[in-house]
C-alpha positions as a Python dict, from the first residue, in 0.01 Angstrom:
ca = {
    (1, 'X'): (0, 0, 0),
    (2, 'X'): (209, 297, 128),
    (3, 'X'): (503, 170, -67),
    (4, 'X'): (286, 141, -384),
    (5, 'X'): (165, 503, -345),
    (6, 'X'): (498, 653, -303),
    (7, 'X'): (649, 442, -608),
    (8, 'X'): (343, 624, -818),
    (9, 'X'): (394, 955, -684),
    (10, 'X'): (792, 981, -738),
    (11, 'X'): (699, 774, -1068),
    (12, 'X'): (454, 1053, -1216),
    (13, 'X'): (710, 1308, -1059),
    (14, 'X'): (977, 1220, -1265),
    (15, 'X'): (766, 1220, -1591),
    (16, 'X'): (663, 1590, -1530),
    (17, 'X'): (986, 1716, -1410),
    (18, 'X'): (1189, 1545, -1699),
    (19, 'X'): (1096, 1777, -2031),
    (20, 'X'): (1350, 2030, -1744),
    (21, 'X'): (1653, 1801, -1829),
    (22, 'X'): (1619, 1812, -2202),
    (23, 'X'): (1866, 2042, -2425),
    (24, 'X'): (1851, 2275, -2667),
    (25, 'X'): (1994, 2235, -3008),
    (26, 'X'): (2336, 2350, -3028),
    (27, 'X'): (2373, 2421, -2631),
    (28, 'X'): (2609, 2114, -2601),
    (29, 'X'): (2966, 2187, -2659),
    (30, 'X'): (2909, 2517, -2803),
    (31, 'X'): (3302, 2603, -2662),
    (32, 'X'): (3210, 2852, -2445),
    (33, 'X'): (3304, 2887, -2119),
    (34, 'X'): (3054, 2913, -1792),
    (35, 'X'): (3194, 3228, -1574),
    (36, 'X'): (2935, 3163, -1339),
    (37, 'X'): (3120, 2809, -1212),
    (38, 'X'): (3461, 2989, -1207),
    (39, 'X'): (3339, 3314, -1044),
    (40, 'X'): (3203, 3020, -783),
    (41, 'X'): (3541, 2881, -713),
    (42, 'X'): (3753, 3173, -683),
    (43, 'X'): (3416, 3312, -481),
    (44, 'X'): (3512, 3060, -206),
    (45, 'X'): (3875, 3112, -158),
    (46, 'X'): (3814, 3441, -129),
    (47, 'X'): (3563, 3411, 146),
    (48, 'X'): (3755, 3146, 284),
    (49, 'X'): (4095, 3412, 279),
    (50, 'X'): (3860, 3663, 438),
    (51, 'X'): (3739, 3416, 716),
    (52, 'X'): (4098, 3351, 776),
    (53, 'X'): (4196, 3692, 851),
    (54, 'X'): (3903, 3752, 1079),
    (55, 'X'): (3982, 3445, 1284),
    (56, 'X'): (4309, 3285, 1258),
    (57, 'X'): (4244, 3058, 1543),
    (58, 'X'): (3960, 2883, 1303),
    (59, 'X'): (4227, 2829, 1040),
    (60, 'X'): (4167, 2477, 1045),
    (61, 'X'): (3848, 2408, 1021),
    (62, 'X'): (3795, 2703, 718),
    (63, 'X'): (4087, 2465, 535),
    (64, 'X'): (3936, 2196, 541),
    (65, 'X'): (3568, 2347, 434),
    (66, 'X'): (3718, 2492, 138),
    (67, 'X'): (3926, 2150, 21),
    (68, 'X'): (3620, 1953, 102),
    (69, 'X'): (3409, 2237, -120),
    (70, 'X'): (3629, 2208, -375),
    (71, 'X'): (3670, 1875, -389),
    (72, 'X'): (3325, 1833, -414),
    (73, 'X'): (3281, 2064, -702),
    (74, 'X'): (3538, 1850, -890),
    (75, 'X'): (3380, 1539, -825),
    (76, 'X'): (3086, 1691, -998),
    (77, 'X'): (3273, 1778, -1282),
    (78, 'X'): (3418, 1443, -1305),
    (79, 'X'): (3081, 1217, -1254),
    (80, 'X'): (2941, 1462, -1565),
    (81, 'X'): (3283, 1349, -1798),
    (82, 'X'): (3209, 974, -1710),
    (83, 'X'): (2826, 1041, -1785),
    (84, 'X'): (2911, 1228, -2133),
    (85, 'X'): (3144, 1008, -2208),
    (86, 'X'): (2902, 633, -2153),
}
């Protein structure tokens, strides 16, 4: 019954919260480019730099927050070429 209940819920959920996803006409590939995701990225090596020079003994640890940020990002990226692509 519980099970059920949920399966409705997140059911009607997504077929309210879907008309959100949908595009406008022309907003796909329109060739320009979103500052806000680069601004992000350099945003993070910058704080990362600064966190460096505030605490070099944390070196580490800020390294490998900003690779796995990073990498993260570009996964993103990636996963929405394969989707655009299928």
């Amino acid at each position: 019954m519980n099970s059920t209940r949920l399966f409705l819920l997140s059911l009607a959920l997504l077929a309210l919260v879907s008309p959100m996803f949908a595009q406008e006409a022309g907003a796909a590939g329109a060739g320009q480019i979103n500052w806000v995701k680069v601004a992000s990225v350099f945003a993070m090596a910058i704080a990362s730099a600064e966190g460096l020079a505030r605490n070099p003994v944390a070196a580490g640890s800020i390294r490998f927050a900003l690779i796995l940020g990073l990498a993260l990002i570009e996964s993103l990226a990636l996963y929405t070429l394969v989707i655009i692509l299928l």
